[in-house]
N, C-alpha and C positions, 0 to 999 in steps of 0.2 A: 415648261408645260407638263403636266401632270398625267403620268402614263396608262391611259384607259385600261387596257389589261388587269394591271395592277390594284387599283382602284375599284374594278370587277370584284377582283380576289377578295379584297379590303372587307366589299359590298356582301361577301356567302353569308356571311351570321347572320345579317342585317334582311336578306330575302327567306333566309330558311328559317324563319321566325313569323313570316305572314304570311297570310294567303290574300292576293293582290284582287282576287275576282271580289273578296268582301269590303276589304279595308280600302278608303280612298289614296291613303299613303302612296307616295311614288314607289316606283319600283327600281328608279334609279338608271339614269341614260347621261348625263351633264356629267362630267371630268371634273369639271371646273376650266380657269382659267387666267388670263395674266390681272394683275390692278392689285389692290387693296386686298389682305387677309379679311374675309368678314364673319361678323360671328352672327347666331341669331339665340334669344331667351324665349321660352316658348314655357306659355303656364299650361299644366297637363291635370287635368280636371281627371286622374285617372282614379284605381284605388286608393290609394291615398294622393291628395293634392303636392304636386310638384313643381318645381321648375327646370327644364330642360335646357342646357346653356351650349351651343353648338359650336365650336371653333374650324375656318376651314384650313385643311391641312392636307398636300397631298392628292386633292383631288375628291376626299370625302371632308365628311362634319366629323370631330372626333368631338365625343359627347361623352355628357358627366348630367345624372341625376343629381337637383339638388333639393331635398325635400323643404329648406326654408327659406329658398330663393337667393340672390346674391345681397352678399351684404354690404351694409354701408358705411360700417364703420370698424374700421382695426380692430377695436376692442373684443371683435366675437367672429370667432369661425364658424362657416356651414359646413355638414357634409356633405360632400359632394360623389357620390358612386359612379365609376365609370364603365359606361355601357357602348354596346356595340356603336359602330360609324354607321353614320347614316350618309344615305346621298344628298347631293347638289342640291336636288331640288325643294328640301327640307329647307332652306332658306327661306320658303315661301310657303308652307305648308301649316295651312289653319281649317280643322276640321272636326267632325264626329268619326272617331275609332269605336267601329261594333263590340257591342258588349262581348264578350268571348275570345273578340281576339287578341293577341298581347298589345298591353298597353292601351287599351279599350276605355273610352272618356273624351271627353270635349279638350283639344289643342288649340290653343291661340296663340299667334306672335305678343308678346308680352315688348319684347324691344330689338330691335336690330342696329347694326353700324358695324363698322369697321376696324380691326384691332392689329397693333405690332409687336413682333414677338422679342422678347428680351433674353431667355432662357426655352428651351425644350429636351427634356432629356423623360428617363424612365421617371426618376423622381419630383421634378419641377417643372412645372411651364409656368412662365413666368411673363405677363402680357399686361397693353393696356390697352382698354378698349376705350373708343370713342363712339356711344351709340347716343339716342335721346334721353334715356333712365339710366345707364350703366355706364358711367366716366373712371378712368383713371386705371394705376395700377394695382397689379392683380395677380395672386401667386394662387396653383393649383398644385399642394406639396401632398403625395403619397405614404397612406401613413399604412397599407393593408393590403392585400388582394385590392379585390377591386374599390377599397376604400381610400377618398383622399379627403382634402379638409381644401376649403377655397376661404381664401384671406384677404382684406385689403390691406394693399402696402401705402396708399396714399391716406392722410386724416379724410375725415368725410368731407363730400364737397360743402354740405354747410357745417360749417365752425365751430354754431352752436345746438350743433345735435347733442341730444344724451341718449343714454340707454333707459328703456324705460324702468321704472321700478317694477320691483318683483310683488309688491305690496297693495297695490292698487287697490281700496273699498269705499264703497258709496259713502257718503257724508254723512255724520248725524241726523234724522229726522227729529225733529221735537215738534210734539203734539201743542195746537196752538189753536187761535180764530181767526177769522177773514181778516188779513190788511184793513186798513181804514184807505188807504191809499190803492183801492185795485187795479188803477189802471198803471203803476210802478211793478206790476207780480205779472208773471205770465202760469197759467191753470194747466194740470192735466186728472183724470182719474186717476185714483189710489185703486188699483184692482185688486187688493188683499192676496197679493203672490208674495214672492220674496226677492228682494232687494240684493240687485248684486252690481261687482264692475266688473265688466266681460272686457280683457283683454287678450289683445289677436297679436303675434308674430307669424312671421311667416305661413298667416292661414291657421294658425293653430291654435286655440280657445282655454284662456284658462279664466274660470269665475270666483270670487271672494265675496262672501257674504258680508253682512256690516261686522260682525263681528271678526273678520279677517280671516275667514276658514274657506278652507278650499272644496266647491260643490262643485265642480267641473263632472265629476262623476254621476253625478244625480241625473244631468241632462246631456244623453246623447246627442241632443238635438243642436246642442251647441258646436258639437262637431262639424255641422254642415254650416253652423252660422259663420267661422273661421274659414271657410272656405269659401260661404258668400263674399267675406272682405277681403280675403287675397293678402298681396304682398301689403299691402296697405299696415303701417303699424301702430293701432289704437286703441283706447280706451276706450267702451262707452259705459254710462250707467243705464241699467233698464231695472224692470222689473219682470220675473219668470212666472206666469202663471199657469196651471193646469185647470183645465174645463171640466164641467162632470158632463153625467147626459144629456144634463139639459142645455149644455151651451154655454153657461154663467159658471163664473171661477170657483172652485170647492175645492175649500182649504184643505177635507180631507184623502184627495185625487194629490193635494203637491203635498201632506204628508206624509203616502206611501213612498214619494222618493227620498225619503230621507229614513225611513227605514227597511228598503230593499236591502236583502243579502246578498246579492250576486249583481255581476253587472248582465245576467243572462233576465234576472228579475226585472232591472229598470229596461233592459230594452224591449220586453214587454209590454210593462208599462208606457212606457213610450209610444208603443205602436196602438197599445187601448187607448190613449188619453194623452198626446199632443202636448208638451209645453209650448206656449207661446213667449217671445221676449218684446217685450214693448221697451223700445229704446228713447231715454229721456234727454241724457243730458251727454256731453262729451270731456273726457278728463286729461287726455293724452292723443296727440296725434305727430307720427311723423317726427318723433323724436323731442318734443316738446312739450310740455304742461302745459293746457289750457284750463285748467282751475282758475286762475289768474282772473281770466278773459273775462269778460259780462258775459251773461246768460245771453243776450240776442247774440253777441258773437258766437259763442260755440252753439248754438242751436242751428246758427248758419253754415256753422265747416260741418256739422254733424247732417246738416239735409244735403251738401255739396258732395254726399261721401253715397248716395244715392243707395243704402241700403234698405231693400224689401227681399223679403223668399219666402218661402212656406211654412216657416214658424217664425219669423223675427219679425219687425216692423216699427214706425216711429209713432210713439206715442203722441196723439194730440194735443198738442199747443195753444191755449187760448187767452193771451194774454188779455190781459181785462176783464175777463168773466167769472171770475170767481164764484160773487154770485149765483148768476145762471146755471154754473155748470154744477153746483154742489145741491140746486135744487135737484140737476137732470140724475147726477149721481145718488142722491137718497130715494128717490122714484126707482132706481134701477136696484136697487138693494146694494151696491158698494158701500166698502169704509168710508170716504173723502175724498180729498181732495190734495192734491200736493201743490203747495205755491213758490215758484222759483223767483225770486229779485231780477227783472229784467235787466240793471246796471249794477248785479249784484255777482261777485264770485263764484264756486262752486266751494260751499263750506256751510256750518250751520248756520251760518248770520244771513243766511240768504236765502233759508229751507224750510218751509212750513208746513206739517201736514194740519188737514182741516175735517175733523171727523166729523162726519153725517149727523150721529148722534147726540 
């Protein structure tokens, strides 16, 4: 049984770091007690997005920031930073932390269960958990001060995971005419922004244009888009556009981001003039390529993935309308028209654009 006194002590970093009349945070009463070690993962929507991964030990949580979440395959280590013990009742603890106080941002239980321990010393803890998202074994090796690296020691639990590419860009567009066949194509606007693959690890955002260059910097805003998807590890393709005054995309609103000198310029800009990301099509998810797939399948995993927020969104889908929608798009002054192969891959045999003009 696990010595409250003790456990107190453990607990001084852990109180003298907030102020309990602001923060919903426990302030810590629970020891713990006999059964199962359990851990809890806890995603922290703070300054920068993290994962909080709680081991119980002793009567506290002995805890490790990990800013890319826990991984799932041998191939890649996370850092993992280890921070003050928290108490018992952090097992259960899902809230809003006040802006101002430390660690200030939205907490959710991400995963919980129960884990056994293999190894604990200064430099290894060496465990495996069994929770609902977080199976198997698992080494927390000490590589720094308060730096350590979290590894898995089991292959991933699916078999045929990969690691994503580091290369990921939208597909050929080639300029073309409506289908003869429109009810095989599914339709959306061409809103005259630029074409990219936004892929997210551990909440973190990086964009390639078609041409394979890396614009991640252009758009702050993508920052938070990677934060909208979380642990989640995917591709999508969208298109980025910037609005002027009047609401309607102006091409030369998205050409300042690409000649901005400072990233203190585009945030700026950013804050005048909004990117938006209209999310089309899905290329990678979860360790896997969905290129492969037909177009209703991954338009299906890509609407299952339930992304909206204040700049990003799924672009409209209208299979069969071709037509229709490139009269509503020349009415509206856009370029065209993009038409996907509904039983068709993600590649240019399957890619149309349909200009207005």
């Amino acid at each position: 049984m696990p010595d409250p006194e003790a456990s107190g002590e453990r607990l001084a970093p852990y109180r003298s770091m907030r102020d309990f009349e602001r923060t919903p945070e426990p302030a810590g009463e629970v020891a713990g007690g006999d059964g199962p070690a359990r851990f809890v993962v806890q995603e922290h929507h703070a300054t920068a997005l993290h994962w909080d991964v709680r081991l119980e030990r002793d009567g506290v949580l002995v805890s490790w920031a990990v800013p890319k979440g826990v991984p799932p395959d041998p191939r890649e280590n996370h850092l993992a930073v280890h921070t003050e013990d928290h108490p018992m009742e952090y097992l259960d603890f899902s809230g809003d932390i006040p802006k101002g106080e430390y660690g200030g941002g939205r907490m959710t239980v991400w995963d919980r269960g129960t884990y056994e321990t293999e190894k604990w010393d200064d430099r290894e803890v060496m465990v495996t958990f069994e929770g609902e998202r977080v199976r198997g074994r698992y080494v927390f090796f000490h590589t720094g001060g308060k730096n350590w690296m979290l590894h898995r020691l089991d292959p991933p639990e699916d078999p045929t995971r990969e690691l994503m590419p580091g290369d990921l860009r939208p597909a050929p567009l080639a300029a073309g005419e409506l289908p003869a066949d429109e009810e095989a194509w599914s339709f959306e606007p061409a809103w005259g922004g630029q074409r990219v693959v936004v892929s997210v690890e551990g909440g973190r955002s990086r964009a390639l244009d078609e041409a394979g260059e890396d614009v991640t910097g252009r758009y702050p805003e993508l920052r938070d888009f990677g934060r909208g998807v979380g642990a989640v590890a995917a591709a999508v393709e969208g298109e980025v556009v910037v609005t002027g005054a009047d609401g309607r995309p102006d091409a030369e609103e998205l050409a300042r981001r690409a000649t901005a000198r400072s990233d203190a310029a585009l945030r700026r800009l950013a804050a005048r003039r909004p990117a938006a990301l209209f999310l089309a099509d899905l290329v990678w998810l979860e360790g896997h390529a969905t290129a492969p797939l037909p177009f209703t399948q991954r338009r299906a995993l890509l609407e299952k993935l339930e992304l909206a927020g204040p700049t990003w969104r799924l672009a409209p889908a209208q299979p069969g309308e071709g037509s229709a929608l490139l009269r509503a798009v020349r009415a509206q002054g856009l370029p065209g028209v993009v038409a996907r192969r509904l039983d068709g891959g993600y590649g240019a045999a399957s890619l149309r654009f349909v200009r207005t003009g």
